[in-house]
N, C-alpha and C positions, 0 to 999 in steps of 0.2 A: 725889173727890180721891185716895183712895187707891188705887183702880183706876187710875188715870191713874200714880202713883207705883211701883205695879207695874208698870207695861207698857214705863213708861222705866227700870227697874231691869232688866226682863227685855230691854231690846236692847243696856242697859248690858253684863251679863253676855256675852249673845252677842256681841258686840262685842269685848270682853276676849278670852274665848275663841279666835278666830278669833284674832285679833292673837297669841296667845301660841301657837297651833298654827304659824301661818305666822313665827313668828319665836323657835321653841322655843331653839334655841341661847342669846339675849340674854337668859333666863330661867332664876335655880338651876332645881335639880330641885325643890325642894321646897317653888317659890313657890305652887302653886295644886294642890289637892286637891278631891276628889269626894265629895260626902255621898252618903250612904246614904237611900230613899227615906223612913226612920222618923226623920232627923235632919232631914231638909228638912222634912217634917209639924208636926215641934215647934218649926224653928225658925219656919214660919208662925202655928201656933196662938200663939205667945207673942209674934208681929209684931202680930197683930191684935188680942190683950189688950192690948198696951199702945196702940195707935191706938185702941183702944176707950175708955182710961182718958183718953187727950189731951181725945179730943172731948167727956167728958164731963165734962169740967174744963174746957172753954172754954163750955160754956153757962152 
């Protein structure tokens, strides 16, 4: 489930992306920003603590 939950977050984003590239104009400037690859790391390690915490709380 949560491999499936990333992979639809990840076309979600590419998605987005593209849309806001091909339509930069109808977007402030300061609607969407770029992590750094040490903030994307953390912000996965602390995605999958807590998906850890759910599931161990639904058994």
């Amino acid at each position: 489930m949560v491999s499936f939950l990333q992979s639809y977050s990840n076309l979600f984003i590419k998605a987005l992306n593209q849309a806001v590239k091909c339509n930069a104009d109808r977007f402030p400037e300061d609607f969407m920003f770029k992590l750094k690859k040490e903030e994307w790391i953390e912000i996965e390690r602390v995605s999958n603590m807590s998906s850890q915490n759910v599931m161990t709380s639904l058994q």
